[in-house]
N, CA, C and O atoms as a GROMACS GRO file, in nm:
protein
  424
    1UNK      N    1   0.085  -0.117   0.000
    1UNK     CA    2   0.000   0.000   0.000
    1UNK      C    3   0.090   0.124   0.000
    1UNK      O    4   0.200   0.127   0.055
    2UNK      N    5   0.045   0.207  -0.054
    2UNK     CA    6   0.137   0.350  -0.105
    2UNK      C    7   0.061   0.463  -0.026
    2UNK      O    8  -0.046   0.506  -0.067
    3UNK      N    9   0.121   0.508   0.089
    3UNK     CA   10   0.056   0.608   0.160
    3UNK      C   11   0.111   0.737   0.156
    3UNK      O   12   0.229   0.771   0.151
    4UNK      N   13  -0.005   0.810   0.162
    4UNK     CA   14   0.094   0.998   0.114
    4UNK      C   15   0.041   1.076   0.210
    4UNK      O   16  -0.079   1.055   0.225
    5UNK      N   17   0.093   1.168   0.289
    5UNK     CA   18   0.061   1.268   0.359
    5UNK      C   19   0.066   1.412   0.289
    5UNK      O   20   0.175   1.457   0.253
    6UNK      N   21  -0.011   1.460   0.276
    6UNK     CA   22   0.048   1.600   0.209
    6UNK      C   23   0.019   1.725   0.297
    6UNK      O   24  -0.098   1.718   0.334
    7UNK      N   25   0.089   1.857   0.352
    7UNK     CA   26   0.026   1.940   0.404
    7UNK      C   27   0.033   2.063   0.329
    7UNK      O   28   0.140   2.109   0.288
    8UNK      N   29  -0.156   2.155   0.296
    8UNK     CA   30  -0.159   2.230   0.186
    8UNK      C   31  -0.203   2.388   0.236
    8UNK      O   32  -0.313   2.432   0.267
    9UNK      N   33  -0.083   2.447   0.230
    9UNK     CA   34  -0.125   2.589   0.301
    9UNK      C   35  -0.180   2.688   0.178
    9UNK      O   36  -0.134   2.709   0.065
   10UNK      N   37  -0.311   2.745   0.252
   10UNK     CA   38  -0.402   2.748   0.157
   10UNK      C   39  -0.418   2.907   0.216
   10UNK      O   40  -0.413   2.933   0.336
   11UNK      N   41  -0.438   3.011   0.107
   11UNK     CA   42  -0.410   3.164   0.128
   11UNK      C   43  -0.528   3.163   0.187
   11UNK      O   44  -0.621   3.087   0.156
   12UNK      N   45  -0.530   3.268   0.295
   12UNK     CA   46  -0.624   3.290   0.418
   12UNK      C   47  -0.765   3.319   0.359
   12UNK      O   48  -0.864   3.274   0.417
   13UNK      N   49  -0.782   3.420   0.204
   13UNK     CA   50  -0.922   3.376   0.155
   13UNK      C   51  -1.004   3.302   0.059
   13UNK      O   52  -1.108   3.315  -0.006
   14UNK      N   53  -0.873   3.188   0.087
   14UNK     CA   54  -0.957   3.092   0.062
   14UNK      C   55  -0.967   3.000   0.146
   14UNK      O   56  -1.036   2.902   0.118
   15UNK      N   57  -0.920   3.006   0.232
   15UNK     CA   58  -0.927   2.882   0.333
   15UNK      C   59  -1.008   2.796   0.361
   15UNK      O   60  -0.988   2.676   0.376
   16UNK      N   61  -1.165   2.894   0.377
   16UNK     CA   62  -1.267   2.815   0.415
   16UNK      C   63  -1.370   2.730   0.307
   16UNK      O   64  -1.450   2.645   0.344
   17UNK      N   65  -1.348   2.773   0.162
   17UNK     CA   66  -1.364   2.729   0.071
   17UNK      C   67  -1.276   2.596  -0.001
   17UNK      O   68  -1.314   2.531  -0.099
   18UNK      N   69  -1.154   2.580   0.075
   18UNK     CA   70  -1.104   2.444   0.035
   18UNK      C   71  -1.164   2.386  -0.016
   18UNK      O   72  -1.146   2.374  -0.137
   19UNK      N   73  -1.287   2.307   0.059
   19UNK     CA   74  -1.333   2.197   0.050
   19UNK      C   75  -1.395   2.173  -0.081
   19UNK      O   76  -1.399   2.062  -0.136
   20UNK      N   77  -1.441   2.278  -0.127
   20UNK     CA   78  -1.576   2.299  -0.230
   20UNK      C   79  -1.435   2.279  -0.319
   20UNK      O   80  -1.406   2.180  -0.386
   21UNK      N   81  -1.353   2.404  -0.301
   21UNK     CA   82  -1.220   2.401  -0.444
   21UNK      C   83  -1.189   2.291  -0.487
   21UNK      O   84  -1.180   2.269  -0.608
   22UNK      N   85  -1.158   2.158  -0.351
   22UNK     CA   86  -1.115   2.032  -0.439
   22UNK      C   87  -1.198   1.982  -0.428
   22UNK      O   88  -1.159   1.866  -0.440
   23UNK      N   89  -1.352   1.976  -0.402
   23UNK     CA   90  -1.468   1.907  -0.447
   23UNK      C   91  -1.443   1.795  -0.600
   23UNK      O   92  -1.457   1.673  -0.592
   24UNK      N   93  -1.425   1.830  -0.663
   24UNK     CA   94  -1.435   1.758  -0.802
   24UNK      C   95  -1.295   1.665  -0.844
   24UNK      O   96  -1.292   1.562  -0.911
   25UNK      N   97  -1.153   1.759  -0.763
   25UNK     CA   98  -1.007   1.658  -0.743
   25UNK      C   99  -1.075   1.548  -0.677
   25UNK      O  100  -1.103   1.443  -0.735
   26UNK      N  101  -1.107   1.582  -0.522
   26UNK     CA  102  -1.116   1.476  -0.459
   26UNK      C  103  -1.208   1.360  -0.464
   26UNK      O  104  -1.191   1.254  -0.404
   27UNK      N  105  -1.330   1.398  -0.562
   27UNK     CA  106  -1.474   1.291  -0.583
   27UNK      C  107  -1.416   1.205  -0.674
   27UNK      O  108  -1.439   1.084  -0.681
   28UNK      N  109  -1.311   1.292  -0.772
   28UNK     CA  110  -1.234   1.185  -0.949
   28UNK      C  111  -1.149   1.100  -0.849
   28UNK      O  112  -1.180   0.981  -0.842
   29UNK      N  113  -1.046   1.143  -0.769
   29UNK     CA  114  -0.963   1.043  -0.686
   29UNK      C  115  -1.043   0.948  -0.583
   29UNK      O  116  -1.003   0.831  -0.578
   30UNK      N  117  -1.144   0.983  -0.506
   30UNK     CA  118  -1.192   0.822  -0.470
   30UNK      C  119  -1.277   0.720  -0.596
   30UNK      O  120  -1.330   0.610  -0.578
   31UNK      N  121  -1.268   0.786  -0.701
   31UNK     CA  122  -1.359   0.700  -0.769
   31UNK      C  123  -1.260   0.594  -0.847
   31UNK      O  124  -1.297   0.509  -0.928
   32UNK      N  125  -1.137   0.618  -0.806
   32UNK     CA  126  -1.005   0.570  -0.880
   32UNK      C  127  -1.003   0.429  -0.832
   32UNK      O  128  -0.991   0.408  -0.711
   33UNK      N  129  -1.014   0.321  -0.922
   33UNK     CA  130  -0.970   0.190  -0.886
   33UNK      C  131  -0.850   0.199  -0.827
   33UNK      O  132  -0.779   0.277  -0.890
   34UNK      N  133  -0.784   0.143  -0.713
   34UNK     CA  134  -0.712   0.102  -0.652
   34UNK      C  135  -0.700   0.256  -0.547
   34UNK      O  136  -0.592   0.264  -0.490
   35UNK      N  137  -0.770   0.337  -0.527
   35UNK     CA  138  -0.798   0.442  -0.388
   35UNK      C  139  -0.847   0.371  -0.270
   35UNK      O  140  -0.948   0.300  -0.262
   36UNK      N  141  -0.747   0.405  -0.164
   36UNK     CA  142  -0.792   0.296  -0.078
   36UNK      C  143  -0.872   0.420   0.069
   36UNK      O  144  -0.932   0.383   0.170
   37UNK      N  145  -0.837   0.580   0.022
   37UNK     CA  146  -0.875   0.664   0.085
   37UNK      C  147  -0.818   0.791   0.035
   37UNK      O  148  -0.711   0.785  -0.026
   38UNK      N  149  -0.880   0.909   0.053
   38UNK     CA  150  -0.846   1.019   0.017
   38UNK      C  151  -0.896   1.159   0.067
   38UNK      O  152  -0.968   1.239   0.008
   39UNK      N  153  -0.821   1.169   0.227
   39UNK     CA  154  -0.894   1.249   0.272
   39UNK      C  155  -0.842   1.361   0.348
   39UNK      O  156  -0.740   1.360   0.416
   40UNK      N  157  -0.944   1.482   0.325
   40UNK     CA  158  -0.895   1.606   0.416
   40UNK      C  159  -0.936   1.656   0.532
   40UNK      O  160  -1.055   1.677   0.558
   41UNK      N  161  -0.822   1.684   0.628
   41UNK     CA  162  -0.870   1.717   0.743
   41UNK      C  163  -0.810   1.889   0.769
   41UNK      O  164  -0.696   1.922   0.737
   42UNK      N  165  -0.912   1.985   0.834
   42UNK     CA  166  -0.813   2.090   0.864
   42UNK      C  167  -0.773   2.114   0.983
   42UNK      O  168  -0.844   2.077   1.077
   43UNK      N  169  -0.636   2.190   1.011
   43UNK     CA  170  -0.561   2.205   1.126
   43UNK      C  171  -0.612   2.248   1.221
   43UNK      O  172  -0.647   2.364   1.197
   44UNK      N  173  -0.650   2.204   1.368
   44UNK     CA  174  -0.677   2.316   1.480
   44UNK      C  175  -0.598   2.402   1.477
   44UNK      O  176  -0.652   2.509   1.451
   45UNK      N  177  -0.489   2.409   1.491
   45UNK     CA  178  -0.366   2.517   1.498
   45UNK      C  179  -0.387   2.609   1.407
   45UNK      O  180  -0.448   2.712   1.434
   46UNK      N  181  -0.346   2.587   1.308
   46UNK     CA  182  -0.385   2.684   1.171
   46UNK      C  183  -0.480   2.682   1.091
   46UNK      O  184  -0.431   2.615   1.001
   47UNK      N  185  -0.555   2.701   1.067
   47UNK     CA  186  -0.702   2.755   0.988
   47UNK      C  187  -0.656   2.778   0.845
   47UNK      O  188  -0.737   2.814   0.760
   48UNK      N  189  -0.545   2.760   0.820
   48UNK     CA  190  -0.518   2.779   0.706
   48UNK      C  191  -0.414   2.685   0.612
   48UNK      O  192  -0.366   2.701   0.500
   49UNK      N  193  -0.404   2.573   0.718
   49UNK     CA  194  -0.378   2.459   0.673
   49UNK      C  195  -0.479   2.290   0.670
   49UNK      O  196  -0.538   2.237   0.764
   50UNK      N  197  -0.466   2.241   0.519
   50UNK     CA  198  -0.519   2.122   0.526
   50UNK      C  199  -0.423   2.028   0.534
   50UNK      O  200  -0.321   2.041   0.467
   51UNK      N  201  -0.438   1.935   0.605
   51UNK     CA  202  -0.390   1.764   0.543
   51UNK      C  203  -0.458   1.734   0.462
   51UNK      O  204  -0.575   1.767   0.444
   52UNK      N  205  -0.354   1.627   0.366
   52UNK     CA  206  -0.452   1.539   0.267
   52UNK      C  207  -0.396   1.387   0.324
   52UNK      O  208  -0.279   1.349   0.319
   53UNK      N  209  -0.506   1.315   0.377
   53UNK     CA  210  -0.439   1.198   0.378
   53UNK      C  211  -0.481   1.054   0.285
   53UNK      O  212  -0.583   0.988   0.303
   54UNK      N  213  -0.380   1.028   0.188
   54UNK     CA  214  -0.461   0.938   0.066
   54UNK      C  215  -0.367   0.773   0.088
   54UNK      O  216  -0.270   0.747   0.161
   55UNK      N  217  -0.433   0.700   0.007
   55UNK     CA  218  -0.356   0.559   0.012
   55UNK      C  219  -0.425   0.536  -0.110
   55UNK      O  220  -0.515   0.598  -0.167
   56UNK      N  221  -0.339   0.395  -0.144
   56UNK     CA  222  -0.338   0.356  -0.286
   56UNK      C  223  -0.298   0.208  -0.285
   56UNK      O  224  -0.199   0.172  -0.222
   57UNK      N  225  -0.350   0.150  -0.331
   57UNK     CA  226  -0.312  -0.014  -0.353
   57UNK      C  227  -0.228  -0.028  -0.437
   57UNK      O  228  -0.253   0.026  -0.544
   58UNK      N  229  -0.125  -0.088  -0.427
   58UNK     CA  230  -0.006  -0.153  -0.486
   58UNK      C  231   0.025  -0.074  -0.616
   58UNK      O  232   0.138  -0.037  -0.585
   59UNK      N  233   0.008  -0.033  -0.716
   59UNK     CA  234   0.074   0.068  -0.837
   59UNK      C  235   0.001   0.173  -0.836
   59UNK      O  236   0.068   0.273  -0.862
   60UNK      N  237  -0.164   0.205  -0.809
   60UNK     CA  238  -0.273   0.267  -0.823
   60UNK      C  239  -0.195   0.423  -0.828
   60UNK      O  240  -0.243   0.502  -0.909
   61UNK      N  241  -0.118   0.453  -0.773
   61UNK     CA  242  -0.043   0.595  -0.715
   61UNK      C  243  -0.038   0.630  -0.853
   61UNK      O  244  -0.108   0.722  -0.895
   62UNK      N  245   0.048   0.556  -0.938
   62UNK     CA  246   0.088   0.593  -1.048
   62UNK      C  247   0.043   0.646  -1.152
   62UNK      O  248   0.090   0.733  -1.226
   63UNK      N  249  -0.134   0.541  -1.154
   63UNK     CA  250  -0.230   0.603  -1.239
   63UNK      C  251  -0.331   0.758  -1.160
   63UNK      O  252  -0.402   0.842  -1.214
   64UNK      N  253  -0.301   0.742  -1.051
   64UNK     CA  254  -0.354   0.872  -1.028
   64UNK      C  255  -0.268   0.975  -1.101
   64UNK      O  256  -0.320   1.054  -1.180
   65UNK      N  257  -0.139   0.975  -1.077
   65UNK     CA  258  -0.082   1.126  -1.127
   65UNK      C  259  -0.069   1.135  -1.242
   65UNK      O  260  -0.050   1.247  -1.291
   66UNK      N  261  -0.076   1.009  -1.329
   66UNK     CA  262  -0.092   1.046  -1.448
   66UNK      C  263  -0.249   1.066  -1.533
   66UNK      O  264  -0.261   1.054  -1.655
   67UNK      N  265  -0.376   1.104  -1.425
   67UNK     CA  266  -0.458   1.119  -1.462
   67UNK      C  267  -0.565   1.251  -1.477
   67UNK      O  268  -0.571   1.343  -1.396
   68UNK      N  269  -0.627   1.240  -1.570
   68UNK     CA  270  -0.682   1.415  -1.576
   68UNK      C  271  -0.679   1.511  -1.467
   68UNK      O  272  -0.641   1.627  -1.450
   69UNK      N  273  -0.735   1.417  -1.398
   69UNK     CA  274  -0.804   1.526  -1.310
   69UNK      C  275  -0.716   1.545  -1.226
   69UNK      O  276  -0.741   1.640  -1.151
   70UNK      N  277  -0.593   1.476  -1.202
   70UNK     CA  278  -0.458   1.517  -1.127
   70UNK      C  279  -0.378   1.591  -1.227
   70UNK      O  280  -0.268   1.637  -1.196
   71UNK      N  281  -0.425   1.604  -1.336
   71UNK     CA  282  -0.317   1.703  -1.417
   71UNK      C  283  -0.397   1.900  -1.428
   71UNK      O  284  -0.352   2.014  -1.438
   72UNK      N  285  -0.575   1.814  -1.417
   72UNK     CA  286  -0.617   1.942  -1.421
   72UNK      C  287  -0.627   2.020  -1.251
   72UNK      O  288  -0.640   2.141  -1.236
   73UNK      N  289  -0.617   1.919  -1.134
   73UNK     CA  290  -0.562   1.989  -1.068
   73UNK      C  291  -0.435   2.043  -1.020
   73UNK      O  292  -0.435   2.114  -0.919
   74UNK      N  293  -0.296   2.009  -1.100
   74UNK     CA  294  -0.256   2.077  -1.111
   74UNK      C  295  -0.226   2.215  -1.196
   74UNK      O  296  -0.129   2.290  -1.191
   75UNK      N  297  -0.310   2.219  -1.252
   75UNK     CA  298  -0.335   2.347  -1.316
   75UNK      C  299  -0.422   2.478  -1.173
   75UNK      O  300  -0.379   2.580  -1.120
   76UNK      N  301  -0.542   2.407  -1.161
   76UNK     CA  302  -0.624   2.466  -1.116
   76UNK      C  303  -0.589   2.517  -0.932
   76UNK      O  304  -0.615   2.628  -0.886
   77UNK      N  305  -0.520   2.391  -0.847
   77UNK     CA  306  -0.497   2.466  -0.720
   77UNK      C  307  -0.387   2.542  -0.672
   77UNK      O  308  -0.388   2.611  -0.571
   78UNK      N  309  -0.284   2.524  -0.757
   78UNK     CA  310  -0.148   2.630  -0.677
   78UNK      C  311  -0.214   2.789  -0.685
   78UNK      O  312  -0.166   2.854  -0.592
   79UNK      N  313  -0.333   2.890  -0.787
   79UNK     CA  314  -0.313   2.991  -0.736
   79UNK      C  315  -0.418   3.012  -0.599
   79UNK      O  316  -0.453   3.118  -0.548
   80UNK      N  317  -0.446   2.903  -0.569
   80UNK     CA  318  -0.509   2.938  -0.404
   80UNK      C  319  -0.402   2.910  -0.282
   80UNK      O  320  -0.420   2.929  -0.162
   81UNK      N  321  -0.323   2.875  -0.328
   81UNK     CA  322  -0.210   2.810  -0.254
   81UNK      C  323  -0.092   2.928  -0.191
   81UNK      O  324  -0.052   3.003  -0.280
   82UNK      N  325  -0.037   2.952  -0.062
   82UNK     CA  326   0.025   2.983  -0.036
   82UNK      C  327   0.175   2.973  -0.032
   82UNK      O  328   0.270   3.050  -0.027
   83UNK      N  329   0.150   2.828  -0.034
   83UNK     CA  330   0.343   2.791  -0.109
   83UNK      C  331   0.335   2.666  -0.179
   83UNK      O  332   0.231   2.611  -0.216
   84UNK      N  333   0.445   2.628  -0.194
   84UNK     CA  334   0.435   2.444  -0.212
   84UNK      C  335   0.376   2.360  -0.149
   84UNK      O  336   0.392   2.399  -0.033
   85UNK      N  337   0.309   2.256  -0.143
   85UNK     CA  338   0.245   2.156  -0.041
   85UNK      C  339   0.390   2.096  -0.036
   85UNK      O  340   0.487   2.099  -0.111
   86UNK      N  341   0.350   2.021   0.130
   86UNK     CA  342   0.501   1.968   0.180
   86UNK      C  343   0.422   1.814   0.180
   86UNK      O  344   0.302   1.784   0.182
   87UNK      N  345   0.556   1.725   0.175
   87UNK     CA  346   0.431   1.568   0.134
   87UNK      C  347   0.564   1.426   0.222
   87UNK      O  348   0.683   1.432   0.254
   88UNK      N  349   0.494   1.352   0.228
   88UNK     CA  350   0.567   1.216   0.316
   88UNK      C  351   0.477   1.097   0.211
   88UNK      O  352   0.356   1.071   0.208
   89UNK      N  353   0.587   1.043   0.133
   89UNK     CA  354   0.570   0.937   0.055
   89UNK      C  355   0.580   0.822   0.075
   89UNK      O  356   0.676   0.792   0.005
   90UNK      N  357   0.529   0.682   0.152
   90UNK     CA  358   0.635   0.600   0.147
   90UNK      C  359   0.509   0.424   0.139
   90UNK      O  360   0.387   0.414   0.156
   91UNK      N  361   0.570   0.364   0.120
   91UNK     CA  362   0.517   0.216   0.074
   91UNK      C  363   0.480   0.128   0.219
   91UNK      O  364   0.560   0.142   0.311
   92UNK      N  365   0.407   0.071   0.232
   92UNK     CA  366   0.413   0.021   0.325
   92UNK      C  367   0.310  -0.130   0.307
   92UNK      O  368   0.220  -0.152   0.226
   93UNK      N  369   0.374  -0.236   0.437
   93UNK     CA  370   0.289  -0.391   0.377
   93UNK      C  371   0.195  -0.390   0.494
   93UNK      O  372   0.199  -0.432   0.610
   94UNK      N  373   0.090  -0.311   0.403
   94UNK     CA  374  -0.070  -0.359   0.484
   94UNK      C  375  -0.201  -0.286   0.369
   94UNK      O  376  -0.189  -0.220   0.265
   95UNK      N  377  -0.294  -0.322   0.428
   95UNK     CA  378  -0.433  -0.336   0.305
   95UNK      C  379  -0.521  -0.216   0.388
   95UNK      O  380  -0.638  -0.191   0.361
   96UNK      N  381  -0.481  -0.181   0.442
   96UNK     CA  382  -0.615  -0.068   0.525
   96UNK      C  383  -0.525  -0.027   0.661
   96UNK      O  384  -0.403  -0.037   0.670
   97UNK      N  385  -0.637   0.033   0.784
   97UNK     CA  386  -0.570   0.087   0.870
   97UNK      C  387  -0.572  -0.031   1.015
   97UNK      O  388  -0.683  -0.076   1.044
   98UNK      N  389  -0.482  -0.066   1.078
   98UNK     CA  390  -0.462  -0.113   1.212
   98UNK      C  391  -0.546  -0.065   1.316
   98UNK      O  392  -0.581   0.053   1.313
   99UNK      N  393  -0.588  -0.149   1.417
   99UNK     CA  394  -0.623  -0.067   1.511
   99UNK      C  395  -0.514  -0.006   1.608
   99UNK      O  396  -0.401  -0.053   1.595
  100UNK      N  397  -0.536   0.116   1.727
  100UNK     CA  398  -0.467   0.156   1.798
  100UNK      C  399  -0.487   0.074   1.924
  100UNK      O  400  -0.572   0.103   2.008
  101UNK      N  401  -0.402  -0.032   1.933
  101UNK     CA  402  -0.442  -0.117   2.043
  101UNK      C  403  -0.421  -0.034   2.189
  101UNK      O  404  -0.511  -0.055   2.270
  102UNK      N  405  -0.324   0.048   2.227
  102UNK     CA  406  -0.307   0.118   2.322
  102UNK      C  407  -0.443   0.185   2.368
  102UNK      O  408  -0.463   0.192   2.490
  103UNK      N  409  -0.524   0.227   2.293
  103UNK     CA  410  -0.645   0.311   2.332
  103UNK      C  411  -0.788   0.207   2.291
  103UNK      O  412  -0.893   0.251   2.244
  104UNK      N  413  -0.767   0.095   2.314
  104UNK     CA  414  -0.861   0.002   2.293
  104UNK      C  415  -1.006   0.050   2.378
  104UNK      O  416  -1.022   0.090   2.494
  105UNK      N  417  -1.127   0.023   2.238
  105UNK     CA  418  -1.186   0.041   2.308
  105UNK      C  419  -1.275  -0.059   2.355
  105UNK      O  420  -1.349  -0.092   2.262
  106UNK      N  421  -1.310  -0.142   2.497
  106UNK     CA  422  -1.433  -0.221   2.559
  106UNK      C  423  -1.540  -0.210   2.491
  106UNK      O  424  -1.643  -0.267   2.529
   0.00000   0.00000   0.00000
């Protein structure tokens, strides 16, 4: 499984509109065979940062970036964007998420 973190600092007016902005990125990427999740959360701390947190089954990564709607969003989100998104790439051997056994719940 191919897991990506990305964090997307997003200019203060647009911030609260994120969601709607990648409305149509993010509906084409879960509809992607081999998306195993693709999701945004925003920062308590900063209001003007999102996470994206996505996964991908075994090559699936590949056909995302080489696909429209990852090419037309890169067209379409850097001018809402405050800088570069910063990102954590890496492979890992499992099919979904673990539980947190430490905080088990009864």
């Amino acid at each position: 499984m191919i897991v990506i973190t990305a964090r997307f600092r997003v200019k203060a007016e647009h911030a609260d509109a994120w969601p709607q902005i990648t409305h149509s990125f993010t509906a084409a990427t879960r509809a992607e065979p081999g998306n195993l999740w693709f999701d945004w959360s925003r920062s308590v701390d900063d209001p003007q940062e999102y996470v994206l947190l996505e996964a991908f089954a075994d090559d699936a990564a590949e056909a995302h970036v080489g696909s429209d709607h990852f090419r037309q969003a890169q067209a379409d989100l850097p001018p809402y964007l405050e800088e570069t998104p910063r990102i954590l790439n890496t492979t890992i051997d499992a099919d979904g998420w673990s539980e947190l056994g430490e905080m088990a719940v009864d």
